[in-house]
C-alpha positions as CSV (number, residue, x, y, z in Angstrom):
1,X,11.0,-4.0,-34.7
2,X,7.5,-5.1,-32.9
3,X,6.3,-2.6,-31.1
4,X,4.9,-2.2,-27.4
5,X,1.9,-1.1,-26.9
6,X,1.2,2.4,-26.1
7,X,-0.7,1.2,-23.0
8,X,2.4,-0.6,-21.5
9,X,4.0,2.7,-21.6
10,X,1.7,4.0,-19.4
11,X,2.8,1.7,-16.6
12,X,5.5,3.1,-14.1
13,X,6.3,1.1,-10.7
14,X,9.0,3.5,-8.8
15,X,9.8,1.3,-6.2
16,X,11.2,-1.1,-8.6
17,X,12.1,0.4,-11.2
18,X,15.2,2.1,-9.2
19,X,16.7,-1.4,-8.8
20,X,18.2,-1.7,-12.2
21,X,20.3,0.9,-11.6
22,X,21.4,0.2,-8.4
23,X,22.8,-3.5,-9.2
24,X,24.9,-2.0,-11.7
25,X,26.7,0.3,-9.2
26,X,26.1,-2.8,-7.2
27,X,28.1,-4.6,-9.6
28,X,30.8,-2.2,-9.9
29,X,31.6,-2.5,-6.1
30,X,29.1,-0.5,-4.1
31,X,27.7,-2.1,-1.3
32,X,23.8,-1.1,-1.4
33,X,21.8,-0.6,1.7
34,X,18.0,-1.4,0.4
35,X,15.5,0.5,1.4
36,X,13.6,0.6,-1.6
37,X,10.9,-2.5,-0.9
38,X,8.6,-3.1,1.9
39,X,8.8,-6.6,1.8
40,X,9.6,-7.5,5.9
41,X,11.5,-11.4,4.7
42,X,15.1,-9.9,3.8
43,X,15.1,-8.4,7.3
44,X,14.8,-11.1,9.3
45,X,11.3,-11.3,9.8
46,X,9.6,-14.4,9.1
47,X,5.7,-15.2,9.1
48,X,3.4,-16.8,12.3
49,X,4.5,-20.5,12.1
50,X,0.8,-21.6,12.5
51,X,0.5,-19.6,8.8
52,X,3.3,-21.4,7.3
53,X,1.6,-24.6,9.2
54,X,-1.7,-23.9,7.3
55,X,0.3,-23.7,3.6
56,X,2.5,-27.1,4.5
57,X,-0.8,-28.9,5.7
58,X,-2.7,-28.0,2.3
59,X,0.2,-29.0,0.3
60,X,-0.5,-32.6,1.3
61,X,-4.2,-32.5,1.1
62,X,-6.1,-32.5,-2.0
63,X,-5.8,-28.5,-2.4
64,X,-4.2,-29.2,-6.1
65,X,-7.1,-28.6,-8.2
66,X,-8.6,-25.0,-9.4
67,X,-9.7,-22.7,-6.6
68,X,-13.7,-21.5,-6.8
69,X,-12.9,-18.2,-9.2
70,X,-14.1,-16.1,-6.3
71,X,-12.3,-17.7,-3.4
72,X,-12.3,-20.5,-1.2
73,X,-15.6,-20.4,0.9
74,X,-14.3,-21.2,4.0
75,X,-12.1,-18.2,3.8
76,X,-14.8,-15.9,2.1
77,X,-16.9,-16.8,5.5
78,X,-13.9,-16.1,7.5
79,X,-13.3,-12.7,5.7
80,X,-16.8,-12.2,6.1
81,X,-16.4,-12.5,9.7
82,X,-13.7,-9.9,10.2
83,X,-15.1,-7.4,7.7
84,X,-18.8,-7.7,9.1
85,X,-20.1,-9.0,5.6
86,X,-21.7,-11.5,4.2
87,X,-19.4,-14.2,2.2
88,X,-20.9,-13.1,-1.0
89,X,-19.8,-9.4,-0.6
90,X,-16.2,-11.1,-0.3
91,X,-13.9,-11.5,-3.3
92,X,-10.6,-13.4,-2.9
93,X,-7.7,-11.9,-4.9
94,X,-3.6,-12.6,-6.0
95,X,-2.7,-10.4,-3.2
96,X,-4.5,-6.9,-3.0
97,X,-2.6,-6.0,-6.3
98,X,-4.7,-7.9,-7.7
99,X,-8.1,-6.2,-6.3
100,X,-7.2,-2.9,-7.5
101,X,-6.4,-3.9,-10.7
102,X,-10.2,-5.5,-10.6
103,X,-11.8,-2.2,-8.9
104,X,-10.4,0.3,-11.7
105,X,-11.5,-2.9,-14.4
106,X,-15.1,-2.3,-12.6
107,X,-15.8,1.5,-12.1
108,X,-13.2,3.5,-14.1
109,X,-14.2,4.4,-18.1
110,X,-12.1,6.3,-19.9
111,X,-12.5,9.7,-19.1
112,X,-13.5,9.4,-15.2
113,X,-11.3,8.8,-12.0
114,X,-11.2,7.2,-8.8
115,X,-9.5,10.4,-6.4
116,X,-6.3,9.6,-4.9
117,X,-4.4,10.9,-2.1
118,X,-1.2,13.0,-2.3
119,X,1.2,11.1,-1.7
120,X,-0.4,8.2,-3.1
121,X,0.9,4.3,-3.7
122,X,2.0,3.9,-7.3
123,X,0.3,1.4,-8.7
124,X,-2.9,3.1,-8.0
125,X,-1.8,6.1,-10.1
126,X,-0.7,3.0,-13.1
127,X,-4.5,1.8,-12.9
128,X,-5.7,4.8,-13.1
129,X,-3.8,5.9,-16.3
130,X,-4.3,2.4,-18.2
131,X,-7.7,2.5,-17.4
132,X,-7.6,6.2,-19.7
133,X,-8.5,7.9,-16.6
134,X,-7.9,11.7,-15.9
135,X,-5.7,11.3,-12.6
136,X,-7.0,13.4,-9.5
137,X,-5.6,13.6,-6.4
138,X,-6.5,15.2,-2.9
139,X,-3.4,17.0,-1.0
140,X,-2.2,16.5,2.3
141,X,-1.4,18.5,5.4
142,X,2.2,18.6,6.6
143,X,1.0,15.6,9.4
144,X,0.1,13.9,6.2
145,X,-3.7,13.8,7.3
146,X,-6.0,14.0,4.2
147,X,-7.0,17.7,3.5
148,X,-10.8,17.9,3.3
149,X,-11.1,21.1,1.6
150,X,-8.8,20.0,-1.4
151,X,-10.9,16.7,-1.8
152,X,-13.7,18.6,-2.2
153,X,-12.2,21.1,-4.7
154,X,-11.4,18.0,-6.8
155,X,-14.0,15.9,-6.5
156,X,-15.7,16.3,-10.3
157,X,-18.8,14.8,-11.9
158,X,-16.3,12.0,-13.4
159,X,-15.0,10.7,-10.2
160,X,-16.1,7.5,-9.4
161,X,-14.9,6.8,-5.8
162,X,-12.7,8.3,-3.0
163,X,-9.4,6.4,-1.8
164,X,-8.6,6.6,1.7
165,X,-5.2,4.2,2.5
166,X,-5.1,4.0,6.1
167,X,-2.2,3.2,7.5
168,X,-0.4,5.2,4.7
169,X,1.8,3.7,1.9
170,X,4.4,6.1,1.7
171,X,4.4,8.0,4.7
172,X,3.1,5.8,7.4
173,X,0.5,8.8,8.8
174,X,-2.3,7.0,10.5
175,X,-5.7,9.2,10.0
176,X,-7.6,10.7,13.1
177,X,-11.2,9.2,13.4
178,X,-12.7,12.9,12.5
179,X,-11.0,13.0,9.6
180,X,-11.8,9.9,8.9
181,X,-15.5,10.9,9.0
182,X,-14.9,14.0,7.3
183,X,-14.1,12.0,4.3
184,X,-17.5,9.9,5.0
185,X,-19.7,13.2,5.0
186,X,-17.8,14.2,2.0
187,X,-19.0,11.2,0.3
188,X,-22.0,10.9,1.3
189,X,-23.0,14.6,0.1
190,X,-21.3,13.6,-3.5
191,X,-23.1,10.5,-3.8
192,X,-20.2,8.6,-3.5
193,X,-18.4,5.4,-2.5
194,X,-15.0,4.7,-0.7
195,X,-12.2,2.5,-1.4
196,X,-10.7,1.6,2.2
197,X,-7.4,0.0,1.0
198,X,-6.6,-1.4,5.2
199,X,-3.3,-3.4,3.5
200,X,-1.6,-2.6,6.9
201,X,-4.4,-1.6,9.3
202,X,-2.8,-4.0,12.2
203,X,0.4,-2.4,12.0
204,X,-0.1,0.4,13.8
205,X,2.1,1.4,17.1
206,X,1.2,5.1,17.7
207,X,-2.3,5.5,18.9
208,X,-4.9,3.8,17.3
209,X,-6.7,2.7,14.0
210,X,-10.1,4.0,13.2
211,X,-11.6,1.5,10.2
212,X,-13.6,2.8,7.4
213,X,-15.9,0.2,7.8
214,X,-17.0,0.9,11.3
215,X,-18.0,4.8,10.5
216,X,-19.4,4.5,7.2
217,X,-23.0,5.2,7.9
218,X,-24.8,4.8,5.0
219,X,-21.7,5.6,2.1
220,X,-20.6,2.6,0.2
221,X,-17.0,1.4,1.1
222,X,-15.0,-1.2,-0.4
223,X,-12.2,-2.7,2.3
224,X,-9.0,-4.0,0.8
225,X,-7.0,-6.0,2.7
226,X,-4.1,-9.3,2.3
227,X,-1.7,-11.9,4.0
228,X,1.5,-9.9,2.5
229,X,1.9,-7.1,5.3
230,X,0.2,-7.7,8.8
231,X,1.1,-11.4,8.6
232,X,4.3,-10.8,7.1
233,X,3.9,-13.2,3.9
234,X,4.2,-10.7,1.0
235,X,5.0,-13.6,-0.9
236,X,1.6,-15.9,-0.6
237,X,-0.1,-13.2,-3.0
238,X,-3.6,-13.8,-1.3
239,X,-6.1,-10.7,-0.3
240,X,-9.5,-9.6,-0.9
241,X,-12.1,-7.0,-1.3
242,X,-14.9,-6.9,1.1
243,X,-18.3,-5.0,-0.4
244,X,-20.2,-2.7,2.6
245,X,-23.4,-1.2,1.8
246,X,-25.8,-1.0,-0.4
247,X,-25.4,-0.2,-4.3
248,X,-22.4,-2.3,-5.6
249,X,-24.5,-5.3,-7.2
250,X,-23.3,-4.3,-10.5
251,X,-19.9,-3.5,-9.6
252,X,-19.6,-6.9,-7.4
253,X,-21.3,-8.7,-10.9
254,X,-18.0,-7.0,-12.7
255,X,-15.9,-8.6,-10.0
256,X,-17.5,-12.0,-10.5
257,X,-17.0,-12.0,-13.8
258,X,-13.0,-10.4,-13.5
259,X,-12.4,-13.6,-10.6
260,X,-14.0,-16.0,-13.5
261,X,-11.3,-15.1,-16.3
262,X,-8.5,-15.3,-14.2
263,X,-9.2,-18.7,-12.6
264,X,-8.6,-18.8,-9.5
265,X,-5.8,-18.0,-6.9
266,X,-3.7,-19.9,-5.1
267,X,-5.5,-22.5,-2.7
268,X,-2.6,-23.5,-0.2
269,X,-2.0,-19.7,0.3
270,X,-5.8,-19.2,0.6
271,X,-5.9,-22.1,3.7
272,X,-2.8,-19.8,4.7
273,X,-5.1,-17.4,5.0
274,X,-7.7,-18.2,7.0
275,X,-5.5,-19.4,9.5
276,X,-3.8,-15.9,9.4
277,X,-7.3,-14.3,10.5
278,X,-8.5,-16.7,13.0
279,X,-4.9,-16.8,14.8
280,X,-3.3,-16.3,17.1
281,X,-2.2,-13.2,16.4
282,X,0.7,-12.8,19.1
283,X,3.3,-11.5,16.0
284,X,1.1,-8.9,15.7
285,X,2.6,-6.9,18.8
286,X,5.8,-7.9,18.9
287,X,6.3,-7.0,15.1
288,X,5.0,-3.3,16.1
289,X,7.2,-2.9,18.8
290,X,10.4,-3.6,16.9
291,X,8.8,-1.0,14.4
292,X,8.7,1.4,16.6
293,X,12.2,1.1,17.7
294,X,13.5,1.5,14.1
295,X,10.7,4.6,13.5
296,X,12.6,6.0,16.5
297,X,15.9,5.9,14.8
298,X,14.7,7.3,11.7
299,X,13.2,10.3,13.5
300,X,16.4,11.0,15.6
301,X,18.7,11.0,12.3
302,X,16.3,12.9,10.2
303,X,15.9,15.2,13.0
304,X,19.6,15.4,12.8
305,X,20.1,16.0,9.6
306,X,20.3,19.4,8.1
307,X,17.8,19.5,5.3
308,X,15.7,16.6,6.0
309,X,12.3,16.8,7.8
310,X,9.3,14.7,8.1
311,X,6.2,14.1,10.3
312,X,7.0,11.2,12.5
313,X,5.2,7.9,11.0
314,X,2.6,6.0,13.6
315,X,1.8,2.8,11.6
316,X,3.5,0.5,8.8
317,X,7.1,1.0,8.1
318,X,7.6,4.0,5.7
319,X,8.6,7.3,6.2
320,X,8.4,9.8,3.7
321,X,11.2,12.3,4.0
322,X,11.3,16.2,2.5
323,X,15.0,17.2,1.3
324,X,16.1,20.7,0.8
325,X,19.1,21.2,-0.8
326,X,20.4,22.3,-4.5
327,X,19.3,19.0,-6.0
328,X,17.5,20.4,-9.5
329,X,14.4,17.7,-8.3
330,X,14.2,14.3,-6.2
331,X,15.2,12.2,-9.0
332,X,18.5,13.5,-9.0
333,X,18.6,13.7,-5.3
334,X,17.8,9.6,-5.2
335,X,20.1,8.8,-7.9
336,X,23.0,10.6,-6.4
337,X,22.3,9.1,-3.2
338,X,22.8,5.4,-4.9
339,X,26.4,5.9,-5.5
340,X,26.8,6.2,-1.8
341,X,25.1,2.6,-1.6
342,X,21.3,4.2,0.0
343,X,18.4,2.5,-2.4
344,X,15.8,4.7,-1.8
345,X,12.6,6.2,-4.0
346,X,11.4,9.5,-5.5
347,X,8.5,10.9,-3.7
348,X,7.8,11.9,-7.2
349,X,7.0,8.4,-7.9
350,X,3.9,8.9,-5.4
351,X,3.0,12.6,-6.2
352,X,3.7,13.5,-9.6
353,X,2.4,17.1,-8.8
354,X,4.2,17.2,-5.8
355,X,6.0,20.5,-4.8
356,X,9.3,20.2,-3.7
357,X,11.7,17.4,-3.2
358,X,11.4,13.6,-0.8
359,X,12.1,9.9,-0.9
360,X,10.4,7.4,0.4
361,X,12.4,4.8,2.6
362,X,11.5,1.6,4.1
363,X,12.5,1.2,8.1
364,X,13.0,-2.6,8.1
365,X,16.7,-3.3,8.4
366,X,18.5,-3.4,12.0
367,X,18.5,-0.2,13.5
368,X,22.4,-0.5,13.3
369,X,21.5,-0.4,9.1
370,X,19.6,2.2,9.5
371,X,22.3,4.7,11.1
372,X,24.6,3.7,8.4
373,X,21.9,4.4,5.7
374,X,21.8,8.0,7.1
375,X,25.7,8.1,8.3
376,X,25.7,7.7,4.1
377,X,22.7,10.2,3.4
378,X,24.7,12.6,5.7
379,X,28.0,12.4,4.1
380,X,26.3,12.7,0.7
381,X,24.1,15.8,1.3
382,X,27.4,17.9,3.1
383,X,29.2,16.8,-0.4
């Protein structure tokens, strides 16, 4: 027997690691109702045509060769543009996957941390464990907004940066500007710097987005960002990391080097890309607005629903539900829920400390989808 590596058994993806067991009930007859992915193409929704344009147009240039490892310069420049940069502080990556994978590679040794929030998206707790890291998180209020006092209880002389994800993957809260610069005094007075992942900062359709990178006065701050979710290609695997501030030369050395041994990434989807940013950006809205449509039916039938209860989501297309009920924890909650055909994930699988039960759900599908997802989550809790 060859053996795996006790590192691989470190990695956990929630999200997808549910799906085995749902295509066997699958399989056996269930009809599934998938709300386990947020990936906008099996709903209907397609990307900007002038994106898909851009990827046709490069196909049938001489875009066939390697990449530069750090990007291609016109879209560094065009990054650099958005983000308020300069093209060297941009780093083009497979997707923004890819960039945290590189950002733990860079700052976290054995023994330190980057803080995370509670809930928090998987594969940032992964990186952080592979990396030999001791995993610390930040809590949340019941809104879902960061709570300042717990980040500064668990901020410790081995944490190496702050993680703010704003819009929120798993629970869609979008963060008031003050707390938003609550976090920045917080980091200034510890010395230090934030990792903005802004993965769906357009998506927003309740109020409005504060970025990290417009209040960061003098703090550091890293902005994360990619063509999968605000252009609706989670497929192209294209994103970046855009350096602000001063102090990351060694760090953005570390990401040269990281860029160098993986080769490059894909050029069409890079000319994809840049078209993506400079627009026009007329999906944008319209994508929003049938977002908040389906938000709205999740609301009503959670809100209808004895035992489940959640702040309302304002940007992306998660919710993050509590359940009470006489499920032992969320695991078993999730995985009795399948054999009523509802794919959904353990909030677990985002807060391993967390107190209490929840899943996480995507609101994609139809809204028509969505009443039968909970006409099913319904008839299984009252069993």
């Amino acid at each position: 027997m060859i053996e795996a590596s006790k590192r691989s058994e470190l990695v956990t993806y929630p999200i997808r690691d549910i799906v085995q067991e749902a295509k066997k009930l699958e399989k056996q007859g269930i009809q599934m109702i998938w709300l386990n992915i947020g990936d906008p193409a099996p709903f209907g929704f397609r990307p900007p045509q002038h994106v898909l344009d851009a990827a046709a147009d490069a196909l049938k240039q001489n875009y066939s060769g390697y990449a530069p490892s750090d990007g291609d310069p016109e879209l560094k420049r065009t990054v650099a543009g958005y983000e308020k940069v300069a093209p060297e502080d941009v780093f083009i990556t497979a997707g923004l996957s890819e960039g945290i994978d590189f950002l733990f590679q860079a700052l976290v040794d054995p023994g330190r941390n980057i803080i995370l929030p509670t809930p928090t998206y998987p594969l940032y707790l992964t990186k952080e464990r592979i990396s030999y890291g001791t995993v610390e998180f930040y809590d949340s209020d019941e809104h879902f907004e960061p709570d300042l006092d717990s980040m500064r209880k668990n901020i410790t002389g081995y944490t190496k940066a702050i993680l703010v994800i704003n819009p929120n993957n798993p629970t869609g809260a979008v963060y008031s500007r003050k707390t938003l610069e609550g976090i920045v005094d917080l980091a200034g007075e510890f010395k230090l710097p934030i990792i903005s992942d802004d993965v769906y900062d357009q998506m927003v359709f309740d109020g409005e987005i504060t970025h990290m990178r417009d209040i960061c006065k003098d703090v550091p701050v890293v902005c994360g960002n990619s063509l999968s979710k605000n252009y609706i290609y989670p497929g192209a695997r294209a994103g970046y990391l855009a350096f602000h501030g001063q102090g990351w030369d060694k760090v953005k050395e570390a990401m040269q080097r990281l860029c160098n041994q993986r080769l490059s990434v894909n050029w069409e989807m890079q000319r994809a890309y840049i078209a993506a940013i400079k627009g026009p950006h007329d999906h944008i809205k319209k994508f929003n607005a049938e977002l908040r449509i389906r938000r709205d039916v999740v609301m009503k039938r959670v809100n209808e629903i004895e035992g489940l209860s959640t702040s309302s989501p304002k940007g992306a297309f998660y919710a993050f539900i509590n359940v009470d009920g006489p499920w032992k924890d969320d695991k078993e909650f999730v995985h009795g829920l399948l054999r009523h055909g509802v794919v959904t994930v353990p909030g677990s699988g985002f807060a391993p400390k967390m107190q209490g039960k929840a899943f996480r759900m995507v609101f994609l599908p139809k809204p028509e989808q969505l009443d039968e997802a909970f006409n099913r989550i319904a008839k299984f809790m009252k069993a």
